[in-house]
C-alpha positions in Angstrom: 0.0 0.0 0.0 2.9 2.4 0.7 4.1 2.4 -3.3 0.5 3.0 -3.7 -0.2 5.4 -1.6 2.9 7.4 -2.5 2.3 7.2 -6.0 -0.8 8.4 -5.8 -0.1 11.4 -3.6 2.4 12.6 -6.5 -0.2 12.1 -9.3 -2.6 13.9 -6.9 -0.7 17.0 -6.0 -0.1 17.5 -10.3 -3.9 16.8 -11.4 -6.0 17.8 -8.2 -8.6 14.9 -9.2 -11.1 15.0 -6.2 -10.8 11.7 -4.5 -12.6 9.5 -2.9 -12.0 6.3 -0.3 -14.1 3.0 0.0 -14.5 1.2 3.0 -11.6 -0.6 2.9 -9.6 1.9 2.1 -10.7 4.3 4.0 -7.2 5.4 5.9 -5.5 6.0 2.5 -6.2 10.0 2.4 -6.7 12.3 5.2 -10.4 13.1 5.7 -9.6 16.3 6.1 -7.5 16.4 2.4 -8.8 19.0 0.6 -9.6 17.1 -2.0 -11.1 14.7 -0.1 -14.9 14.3 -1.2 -15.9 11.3 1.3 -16.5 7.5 1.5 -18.2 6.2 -1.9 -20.4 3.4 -1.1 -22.9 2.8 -3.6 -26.5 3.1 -2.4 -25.5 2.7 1.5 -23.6 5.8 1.5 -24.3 9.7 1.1 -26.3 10.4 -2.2 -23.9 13.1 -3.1 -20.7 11.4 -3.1 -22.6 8.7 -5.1 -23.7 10.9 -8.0 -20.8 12.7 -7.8 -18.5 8.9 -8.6 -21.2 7.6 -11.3 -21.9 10.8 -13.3 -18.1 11.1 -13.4 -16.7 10.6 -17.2 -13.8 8.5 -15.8 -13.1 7.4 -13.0 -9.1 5.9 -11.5 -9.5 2.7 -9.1 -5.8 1.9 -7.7 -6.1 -0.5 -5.4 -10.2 -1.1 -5.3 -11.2 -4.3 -4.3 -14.6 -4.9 -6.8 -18.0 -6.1 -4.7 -21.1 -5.7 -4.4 -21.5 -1.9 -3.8 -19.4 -1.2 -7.1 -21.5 -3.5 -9.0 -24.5 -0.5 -8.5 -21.8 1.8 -10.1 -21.3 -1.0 -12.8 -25.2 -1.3 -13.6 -25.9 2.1 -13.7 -23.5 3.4 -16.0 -24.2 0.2 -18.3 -20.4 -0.7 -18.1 
């Protein structure tokens, strides 16, 4: 996770991508980031951080661990 982590934190600071943590990775970025939207968890968690991941154009997993809350993401956007 450190590679990762690292990694990510470099592309971050170049792009400012808003980013978002699942459950399991939830410790990954600071909550209080400032990019830091919140915890995306399909229909369980808050409506706005789900519209905001599955109206997105594109959208960078590193790391994500596929179940069932992405599958709502996967049916929705007919991917």
């Amino acid at each position: 996770m450190v590679c990762i982590t690292n990694s990510s934190i470099k592309a971050h600071k170049k792009t400012g991508i808003p980013v978002v943590a699942t459950i399991l990775s939830k410790s990954i970025i600071s909550e209080d980031h400032p990019s830091y939207l919140g915890l995306y968890e399909g229909a369980m968690g808050y409506e706005w951080v789900r519209e905001y991941v599955e109206s997105s154009d594109r959208l960078i997993l590193l790391g994500a661990f596929m179940n069932d809350i992405f599958w709502n993401l996967c049916y929705t956007r007919g991917f």
